[in-house]
LOPAMAR-498054 format. One record per residue: residue in one letter; z, x, y of N, C-alpha, C, CB in turn. Coordinates in steps of 0.001 Angstrom, whole numbers, plus 500000, padded with zeros to 6 digits. Glycine has a CB too. Layout:
{aa = A | nc3 = Z | nc1 = X | nc2 = Y | cac3 = Z | cac1 = X | cac2 = Y | cc3 = Z | cc1 = X | cc2 = Y | cbc3 = Z | cbc1 = X | cbc2 = Y}
...
REM end
This chain:
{aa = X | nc3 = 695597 | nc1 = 312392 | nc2 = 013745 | cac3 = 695783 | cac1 = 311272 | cac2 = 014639 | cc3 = 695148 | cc1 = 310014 | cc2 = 014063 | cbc3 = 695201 | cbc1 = 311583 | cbc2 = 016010}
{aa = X | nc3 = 693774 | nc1 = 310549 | nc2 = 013508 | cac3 = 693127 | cac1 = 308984 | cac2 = 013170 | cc3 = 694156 | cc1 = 308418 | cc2 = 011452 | cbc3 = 690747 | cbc1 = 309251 | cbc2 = 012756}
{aa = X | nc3 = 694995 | nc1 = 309527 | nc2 = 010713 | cac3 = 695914 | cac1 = 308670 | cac2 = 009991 | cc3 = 697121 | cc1 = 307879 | cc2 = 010403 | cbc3 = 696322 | cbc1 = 309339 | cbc2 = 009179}
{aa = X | nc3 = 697286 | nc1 = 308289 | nc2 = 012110 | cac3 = 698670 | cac1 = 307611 | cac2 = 012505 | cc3 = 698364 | cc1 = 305861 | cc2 = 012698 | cbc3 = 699297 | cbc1 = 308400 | cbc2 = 014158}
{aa = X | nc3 = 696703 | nc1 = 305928 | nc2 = 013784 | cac3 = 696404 | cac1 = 304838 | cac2 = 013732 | cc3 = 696098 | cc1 = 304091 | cc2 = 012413 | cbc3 = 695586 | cbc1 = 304844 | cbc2 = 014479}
{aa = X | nc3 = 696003 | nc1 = 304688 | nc2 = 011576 | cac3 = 695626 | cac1 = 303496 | cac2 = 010222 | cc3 = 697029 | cc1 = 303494 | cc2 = 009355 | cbc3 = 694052 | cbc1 = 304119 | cbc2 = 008947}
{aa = X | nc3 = 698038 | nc1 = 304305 | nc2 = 010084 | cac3 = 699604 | cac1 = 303904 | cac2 = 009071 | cc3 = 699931 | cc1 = 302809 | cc2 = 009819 | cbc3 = 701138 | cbc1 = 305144 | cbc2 = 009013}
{aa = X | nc3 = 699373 | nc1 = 302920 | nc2 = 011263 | cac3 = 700297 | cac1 = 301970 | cac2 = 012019 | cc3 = 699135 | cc1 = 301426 | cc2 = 012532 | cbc3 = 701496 | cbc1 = 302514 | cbc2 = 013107}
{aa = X | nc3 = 698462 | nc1 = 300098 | nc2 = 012586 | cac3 = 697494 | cac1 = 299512 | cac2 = 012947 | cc3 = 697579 | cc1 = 299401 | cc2 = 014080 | cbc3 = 697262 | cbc1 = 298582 | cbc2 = 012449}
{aa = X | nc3 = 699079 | nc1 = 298881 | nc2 = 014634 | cac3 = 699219 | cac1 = 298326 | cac2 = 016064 | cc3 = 699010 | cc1 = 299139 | cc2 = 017233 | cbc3 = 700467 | cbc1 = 297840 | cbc2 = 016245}
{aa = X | nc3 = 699164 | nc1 = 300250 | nc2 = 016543 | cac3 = 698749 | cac1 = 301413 | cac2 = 017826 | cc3 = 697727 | cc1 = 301962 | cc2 = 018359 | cbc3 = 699114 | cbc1 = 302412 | cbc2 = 017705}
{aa = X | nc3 = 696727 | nc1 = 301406 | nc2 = 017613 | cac3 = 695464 | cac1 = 301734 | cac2 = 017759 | cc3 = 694996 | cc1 = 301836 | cc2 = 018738 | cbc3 = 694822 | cbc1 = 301185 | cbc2 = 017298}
{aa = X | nc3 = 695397 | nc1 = 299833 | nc2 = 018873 | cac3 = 694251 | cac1 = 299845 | cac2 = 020530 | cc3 = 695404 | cc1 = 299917 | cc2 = 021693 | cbc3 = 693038 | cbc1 = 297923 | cbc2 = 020898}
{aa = X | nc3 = 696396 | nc1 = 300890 | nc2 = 021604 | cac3 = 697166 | cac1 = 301497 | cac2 = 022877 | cc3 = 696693 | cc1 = 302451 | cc2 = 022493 | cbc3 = 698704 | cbc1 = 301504 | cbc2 = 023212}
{aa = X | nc3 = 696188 | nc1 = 303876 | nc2 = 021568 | cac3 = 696134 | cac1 = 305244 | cac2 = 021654 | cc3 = 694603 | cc1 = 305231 | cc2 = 021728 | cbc3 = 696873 | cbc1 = 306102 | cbc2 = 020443}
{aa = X | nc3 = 693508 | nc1 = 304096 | nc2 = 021786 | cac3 = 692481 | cac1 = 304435 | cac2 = 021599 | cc3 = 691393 | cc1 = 303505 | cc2 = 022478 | cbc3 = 692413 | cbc1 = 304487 | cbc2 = 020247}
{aa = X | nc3 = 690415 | nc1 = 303893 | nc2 = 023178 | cac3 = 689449 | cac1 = 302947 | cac2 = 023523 | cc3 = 688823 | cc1 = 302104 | cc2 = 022773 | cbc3 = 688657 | cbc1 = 303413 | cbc2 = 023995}
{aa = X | nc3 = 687468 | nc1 = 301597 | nc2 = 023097 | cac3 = 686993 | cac1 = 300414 | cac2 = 022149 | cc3 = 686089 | cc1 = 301368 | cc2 = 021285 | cbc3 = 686090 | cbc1 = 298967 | cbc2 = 022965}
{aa = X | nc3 = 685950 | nc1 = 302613 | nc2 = 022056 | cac3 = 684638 | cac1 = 303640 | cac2 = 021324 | cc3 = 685393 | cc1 = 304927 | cc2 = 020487 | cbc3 = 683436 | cbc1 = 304490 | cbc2 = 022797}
{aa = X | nc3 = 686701 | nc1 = 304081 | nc2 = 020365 | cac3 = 687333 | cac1 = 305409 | cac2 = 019645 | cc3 = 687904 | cc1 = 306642 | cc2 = 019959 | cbc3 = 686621 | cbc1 = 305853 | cbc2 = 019054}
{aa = X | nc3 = 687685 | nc1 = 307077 | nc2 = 021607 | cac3 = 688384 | cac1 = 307941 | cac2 = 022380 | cc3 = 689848 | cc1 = 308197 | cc2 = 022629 | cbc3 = 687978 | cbc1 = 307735 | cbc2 = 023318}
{aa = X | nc3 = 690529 | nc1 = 308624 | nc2 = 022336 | cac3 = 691723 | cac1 = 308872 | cac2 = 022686 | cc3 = 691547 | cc1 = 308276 | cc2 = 024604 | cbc3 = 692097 | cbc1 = 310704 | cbc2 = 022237}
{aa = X | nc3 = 692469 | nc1 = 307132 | nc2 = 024789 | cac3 = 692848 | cac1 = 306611 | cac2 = 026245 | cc3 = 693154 | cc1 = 307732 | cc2 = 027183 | cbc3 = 694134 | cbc1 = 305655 | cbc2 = 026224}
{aa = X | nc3 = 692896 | nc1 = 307953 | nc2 = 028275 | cac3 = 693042 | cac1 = 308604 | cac2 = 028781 | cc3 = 694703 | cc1 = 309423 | cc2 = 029622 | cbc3 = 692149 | cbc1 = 308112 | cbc2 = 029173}
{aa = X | nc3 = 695169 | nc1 = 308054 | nc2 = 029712 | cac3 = 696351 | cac1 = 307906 | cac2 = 030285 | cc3 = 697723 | cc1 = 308519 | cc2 = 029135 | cbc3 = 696386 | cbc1 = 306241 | cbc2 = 030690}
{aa = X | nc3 = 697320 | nc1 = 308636 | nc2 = 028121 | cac3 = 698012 | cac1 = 308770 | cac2 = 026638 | cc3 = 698325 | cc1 = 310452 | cc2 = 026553 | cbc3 = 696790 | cbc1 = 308172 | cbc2 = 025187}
{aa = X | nc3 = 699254 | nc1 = 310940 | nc2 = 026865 | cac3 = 699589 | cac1 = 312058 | cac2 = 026586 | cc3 = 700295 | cc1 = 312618 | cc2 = 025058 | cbc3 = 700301 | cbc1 = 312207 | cbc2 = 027605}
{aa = X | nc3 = 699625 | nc1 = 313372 | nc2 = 024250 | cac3 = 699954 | cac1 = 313319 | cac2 = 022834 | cc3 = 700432 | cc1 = 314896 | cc2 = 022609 | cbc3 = 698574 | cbc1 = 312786 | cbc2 = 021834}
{aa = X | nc3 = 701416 | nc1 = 315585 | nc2 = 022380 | cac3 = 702048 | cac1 = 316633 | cac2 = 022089 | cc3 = 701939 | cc1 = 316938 | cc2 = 020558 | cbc3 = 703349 | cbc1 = 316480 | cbc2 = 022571}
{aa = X | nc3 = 702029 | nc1 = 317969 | nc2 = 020120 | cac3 = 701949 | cac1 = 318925 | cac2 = 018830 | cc3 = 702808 | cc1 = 319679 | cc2 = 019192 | cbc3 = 700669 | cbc1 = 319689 | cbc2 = 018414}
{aa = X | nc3 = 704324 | nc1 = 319325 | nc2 = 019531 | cac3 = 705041 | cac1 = 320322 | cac2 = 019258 | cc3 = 705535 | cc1 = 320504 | cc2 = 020757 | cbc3 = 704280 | cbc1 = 321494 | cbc2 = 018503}
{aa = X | nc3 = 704892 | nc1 = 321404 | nc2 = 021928 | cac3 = 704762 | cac1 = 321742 | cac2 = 022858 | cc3 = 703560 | cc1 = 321766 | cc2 = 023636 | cbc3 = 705198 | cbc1 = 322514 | cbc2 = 022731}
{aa = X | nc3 = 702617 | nc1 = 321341 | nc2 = 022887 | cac3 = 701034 | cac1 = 321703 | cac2 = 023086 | cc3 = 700269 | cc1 = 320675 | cc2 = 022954 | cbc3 = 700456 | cbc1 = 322676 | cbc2 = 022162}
{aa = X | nc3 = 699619 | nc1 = 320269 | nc2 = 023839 | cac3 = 698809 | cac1 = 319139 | cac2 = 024510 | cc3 = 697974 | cc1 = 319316 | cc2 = 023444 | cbc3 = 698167 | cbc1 = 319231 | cbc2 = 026102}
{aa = X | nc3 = 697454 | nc1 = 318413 | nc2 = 022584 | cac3 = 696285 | cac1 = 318420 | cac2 = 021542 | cc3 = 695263 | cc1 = 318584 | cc2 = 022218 | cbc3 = 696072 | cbc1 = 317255 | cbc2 = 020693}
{aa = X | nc3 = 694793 | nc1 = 317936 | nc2 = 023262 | cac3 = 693799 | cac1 = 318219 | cac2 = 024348 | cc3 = 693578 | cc1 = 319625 | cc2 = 024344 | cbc3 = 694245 | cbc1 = 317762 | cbc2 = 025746}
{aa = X | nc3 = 694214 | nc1 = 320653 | nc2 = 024157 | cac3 = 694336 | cac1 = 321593 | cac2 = 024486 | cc3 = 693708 | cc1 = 322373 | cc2 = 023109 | cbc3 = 695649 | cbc1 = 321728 | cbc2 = 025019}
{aa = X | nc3 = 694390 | nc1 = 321684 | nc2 = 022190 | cac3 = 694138 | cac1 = 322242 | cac2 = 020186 | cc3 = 692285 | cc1 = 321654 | cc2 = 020199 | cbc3 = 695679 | cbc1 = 320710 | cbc2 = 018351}
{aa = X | nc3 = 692586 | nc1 = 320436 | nc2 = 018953 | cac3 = 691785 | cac1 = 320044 | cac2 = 018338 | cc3 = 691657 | cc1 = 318581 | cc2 = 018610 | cbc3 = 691985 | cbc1 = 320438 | cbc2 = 017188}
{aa = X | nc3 = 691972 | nc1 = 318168 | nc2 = 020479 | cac3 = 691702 | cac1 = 316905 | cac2 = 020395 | cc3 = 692862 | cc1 = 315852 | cc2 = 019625 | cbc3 = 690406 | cbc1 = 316934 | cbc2 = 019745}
{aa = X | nc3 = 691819 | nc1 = 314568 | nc2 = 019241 | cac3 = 692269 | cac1 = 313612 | cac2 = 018019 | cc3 = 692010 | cc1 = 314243 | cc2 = 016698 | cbc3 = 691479 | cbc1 = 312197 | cbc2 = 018017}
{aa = X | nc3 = 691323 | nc1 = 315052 | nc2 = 016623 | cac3 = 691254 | cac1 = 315884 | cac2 = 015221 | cc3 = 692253 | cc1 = 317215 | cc2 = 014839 | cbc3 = 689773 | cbc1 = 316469 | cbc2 = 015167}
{aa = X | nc3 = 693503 | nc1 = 317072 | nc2 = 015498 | cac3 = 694361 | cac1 = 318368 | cac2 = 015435 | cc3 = 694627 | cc1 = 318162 | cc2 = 014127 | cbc3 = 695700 | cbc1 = 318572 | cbc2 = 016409}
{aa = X | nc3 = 694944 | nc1 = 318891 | nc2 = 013248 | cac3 = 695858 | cac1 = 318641 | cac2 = 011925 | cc3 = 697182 | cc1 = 318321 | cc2 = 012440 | cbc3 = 695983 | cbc1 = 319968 | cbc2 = 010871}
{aa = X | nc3 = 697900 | nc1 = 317890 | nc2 = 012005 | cac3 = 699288 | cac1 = 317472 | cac2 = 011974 | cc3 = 699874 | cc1 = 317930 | cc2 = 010288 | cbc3 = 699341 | cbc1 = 315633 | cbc2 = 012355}
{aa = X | nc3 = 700727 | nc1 = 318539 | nc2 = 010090 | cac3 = 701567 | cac1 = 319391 | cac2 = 008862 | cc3 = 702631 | cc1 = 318193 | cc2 = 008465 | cbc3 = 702523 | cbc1 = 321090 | cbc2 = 009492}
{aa = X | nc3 = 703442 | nc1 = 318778 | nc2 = 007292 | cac3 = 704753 | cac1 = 318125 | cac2 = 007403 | cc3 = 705386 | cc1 = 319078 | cc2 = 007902 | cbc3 = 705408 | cbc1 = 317580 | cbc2 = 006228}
{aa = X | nc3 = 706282 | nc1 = 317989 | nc2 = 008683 | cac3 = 707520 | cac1 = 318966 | cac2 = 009268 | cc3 = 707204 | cc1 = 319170 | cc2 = 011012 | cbc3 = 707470 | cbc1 = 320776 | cbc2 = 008331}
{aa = X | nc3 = 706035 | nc1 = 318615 | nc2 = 011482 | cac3 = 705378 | cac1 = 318663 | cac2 = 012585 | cc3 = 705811 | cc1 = 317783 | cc2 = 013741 | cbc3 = 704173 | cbc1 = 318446 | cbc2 = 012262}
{aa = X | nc3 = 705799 | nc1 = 318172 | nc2 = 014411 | cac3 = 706264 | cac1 = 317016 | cac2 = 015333 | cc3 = 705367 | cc1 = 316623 | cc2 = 016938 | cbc3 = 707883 | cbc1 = 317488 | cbc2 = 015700}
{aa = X | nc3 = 705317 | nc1 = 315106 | nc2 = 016334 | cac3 = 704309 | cac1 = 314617 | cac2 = 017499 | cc3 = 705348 | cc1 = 313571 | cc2 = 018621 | cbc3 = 702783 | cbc1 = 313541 | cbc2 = 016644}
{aa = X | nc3 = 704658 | nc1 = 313995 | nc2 = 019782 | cac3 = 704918 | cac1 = 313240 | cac2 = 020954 | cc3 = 703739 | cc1 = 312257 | cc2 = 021520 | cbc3 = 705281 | cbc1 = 314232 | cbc2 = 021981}
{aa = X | nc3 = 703910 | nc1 = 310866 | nc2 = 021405 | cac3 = 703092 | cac1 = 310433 | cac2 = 022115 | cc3 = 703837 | cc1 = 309891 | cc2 = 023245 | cbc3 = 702286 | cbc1 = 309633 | cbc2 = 021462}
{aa = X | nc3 = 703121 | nc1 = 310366 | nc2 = 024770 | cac3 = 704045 | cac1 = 310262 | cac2 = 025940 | cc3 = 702951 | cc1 = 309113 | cc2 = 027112 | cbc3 = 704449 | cbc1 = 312201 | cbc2 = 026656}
{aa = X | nc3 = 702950 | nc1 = 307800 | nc2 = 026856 | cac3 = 702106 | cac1 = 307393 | cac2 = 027936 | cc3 = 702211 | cc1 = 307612 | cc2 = 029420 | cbc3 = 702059 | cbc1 = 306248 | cbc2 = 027831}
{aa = X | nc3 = 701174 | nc1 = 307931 | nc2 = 030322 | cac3 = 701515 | cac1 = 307814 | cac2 = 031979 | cc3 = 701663 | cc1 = 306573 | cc2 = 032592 | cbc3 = 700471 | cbc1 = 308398 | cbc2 = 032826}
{aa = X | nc3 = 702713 | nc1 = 306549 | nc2 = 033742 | cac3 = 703069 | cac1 = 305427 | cac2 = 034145 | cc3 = 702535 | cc1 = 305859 | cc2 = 035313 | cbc3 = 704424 | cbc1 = 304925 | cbc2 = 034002}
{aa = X | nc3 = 701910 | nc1 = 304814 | nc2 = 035823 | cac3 = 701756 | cac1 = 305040 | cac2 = 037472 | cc3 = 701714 | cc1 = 303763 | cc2 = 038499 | cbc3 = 700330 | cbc1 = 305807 | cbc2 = 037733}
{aa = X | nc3 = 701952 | nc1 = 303912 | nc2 = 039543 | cac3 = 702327 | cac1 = 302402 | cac2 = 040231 | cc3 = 703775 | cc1 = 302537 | cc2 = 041091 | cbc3 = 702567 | cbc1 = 301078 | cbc2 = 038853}
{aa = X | nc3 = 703992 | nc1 = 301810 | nc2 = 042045 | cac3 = 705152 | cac1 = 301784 | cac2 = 042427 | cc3 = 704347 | cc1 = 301334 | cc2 = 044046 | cbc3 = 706171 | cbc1 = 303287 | cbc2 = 042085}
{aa = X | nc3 = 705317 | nc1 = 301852 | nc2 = 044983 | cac3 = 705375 | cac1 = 301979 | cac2 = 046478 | cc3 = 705878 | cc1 = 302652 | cc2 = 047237 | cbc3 = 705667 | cbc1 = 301275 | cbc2 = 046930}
{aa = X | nc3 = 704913 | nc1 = 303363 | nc2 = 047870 | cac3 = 705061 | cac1 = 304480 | cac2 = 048993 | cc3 = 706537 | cc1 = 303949 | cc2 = 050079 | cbc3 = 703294 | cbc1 = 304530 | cbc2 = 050050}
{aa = X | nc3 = 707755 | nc1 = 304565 | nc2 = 049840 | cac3 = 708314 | cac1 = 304161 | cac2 = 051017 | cc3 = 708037 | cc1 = 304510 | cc2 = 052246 | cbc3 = 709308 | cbc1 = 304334 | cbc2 = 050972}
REM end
């Protein structure tokens, strides 16, 4: 994870706090499997691997 943010700078400060935490709201997949679940921001990622980053939306109005 910490090579996605340094391929792609801009994503940083959407996938990450100011202290470096993975955001909370940021749902990140390995496949089928919540990294949360693996190794965190430290999961390995392979070639051939496939990542989901899925942000939560929340907000609207109760009809």
């Amino acid at each position: 994870m910490g090579n996605l943010a340094t391929e792609y700078p801009d994503l940083k400060q959407h996938l990450y706090t100011g202290d470096g935490k993975l955001r909370s709201f940021v749902n990140v997949y390995k496949g089928d499997e919540d990294i949360r679940y693996l190794d965190g921001p430290d999961t390995e990622v392979g070639e051939g691997d496939e990542l989901s980053i899925i942000p939560s939306i929340a907000g609207g109005r109760c009809l």
